[in-house]
Structures are given as structure tokens and as C-alpha cells.
C-alpha positions, 0 to 999 in steps of 0.5 A: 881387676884394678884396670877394669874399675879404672876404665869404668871410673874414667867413663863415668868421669866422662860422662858427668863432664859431658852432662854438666857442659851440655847448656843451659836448663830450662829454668835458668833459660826462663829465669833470664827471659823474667828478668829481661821482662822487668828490666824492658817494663822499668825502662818503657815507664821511665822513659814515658814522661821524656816526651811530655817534659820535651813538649812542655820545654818548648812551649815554655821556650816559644813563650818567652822568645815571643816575649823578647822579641815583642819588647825588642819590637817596642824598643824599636817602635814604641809600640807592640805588634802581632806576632806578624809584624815582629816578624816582619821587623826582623825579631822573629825568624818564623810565625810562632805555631804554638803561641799568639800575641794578644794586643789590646786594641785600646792601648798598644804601648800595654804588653801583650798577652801570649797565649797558647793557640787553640788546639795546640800542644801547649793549650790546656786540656 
């Protein structure tokens, strides 16, 4: 009899192995699917702005080298010039496409006025 109850006790044993290794349950399987929702929601928010920095970056870093090469060109010529005439002197490597010099026609030894061209990304909404 003892070897009876012995068998029937290691078939139960077996089957409770076989059920506890079987997967995942569904729960466990939504539970993840939430969590890599949220986590994909911080990360798309987060990283929304990067661009917008970017696009401010440069805007800002095109101003100020239009700036130094105006002053370079001054030193050279005692006067300043339009974005394309420094860039025929050699202080600009290519025509600004987000920023223009203004100058004021009555007095070329006064700094120009940089400022965002029309339409462009570094123009004010």
C-alpha cells in the first residue's frame, strides 16, 4: 500500500512541477506590456525639447560668428560690410541662411544690426 500512495504522491509532485514551469500568466504578461508603455511616454517626452535646444544653439552660435567676422572685417577695412562682402574677405566661410547684417547706411564705421532672416527658424513666432 505504501507504494501505491508513493507513486501517486510523485505523479502529483510532477504534475505541480509541470504547471509552476509552464510561463508566464496573463497578468504578469500585461503588467510588463504597462510598464514598457510608461517608460516609452517618459523617454518620448523627455526627449521632445532636445531639438528645439538644438535649433536655439545654432541660431545663437550663427549670431555670434557673423558678429566676429563683421569686427574682423572692420579691423581690415575700417568699416563694416554685408554678410556678403565678409564673406568675399575671407571671414566667412559661406552666406549665413539664418541671420543677415543690417547696416546703417549713414554711418558704416557703426556695428550692424544682426538679425534673424524672415521666415527663418531663428525668427520670432
Amino acid at each position: 500500500m505504501s507504494t501505491y500512495l508513493q507513486g501517486k504522491l510523485r505523479r502529483r509532485m510532477r504534475a505541480q512541477n509541470e504547471t509552476t514551469e509552464a510561463g508566464f500568466t496573463l497578468i504578469e504578461l500585461l503588467v510588463v506590456i504597462v510598464i514598457l508603455g510608461i517608460l516609452s511616454a517618459i523617454v518620448v517626452f523627455s526627449v521632445r525639447g532636445i531639438n528645439d535646444k538644438g535649433q536655439a544653439s545654432a541660431c545663437k552660435t550663427d549670431k555670434v560668428t557673423i558678429l566676429t567676422a563683421e569686427e574682423a572685417y572692420f579691423a581690415n577695412n575700417n568699416k563694416y560690410g554685408t554678410v556678403d562682402d565678409v564673406k568675399q574677405g575671407g571671414f566667412l566661410s559661406e552666406v549665413s541662411t539664418l541671420h543677415e547684417a543690417v547696416l546703417d547706411p549713414l554711418d558704416p564705421k557703426k556695428q550692424p544690426t544682426i538679425r534673424p532672416l524672415a521666415g527663418g527658424p531663428c525668427a520670432a513666432p
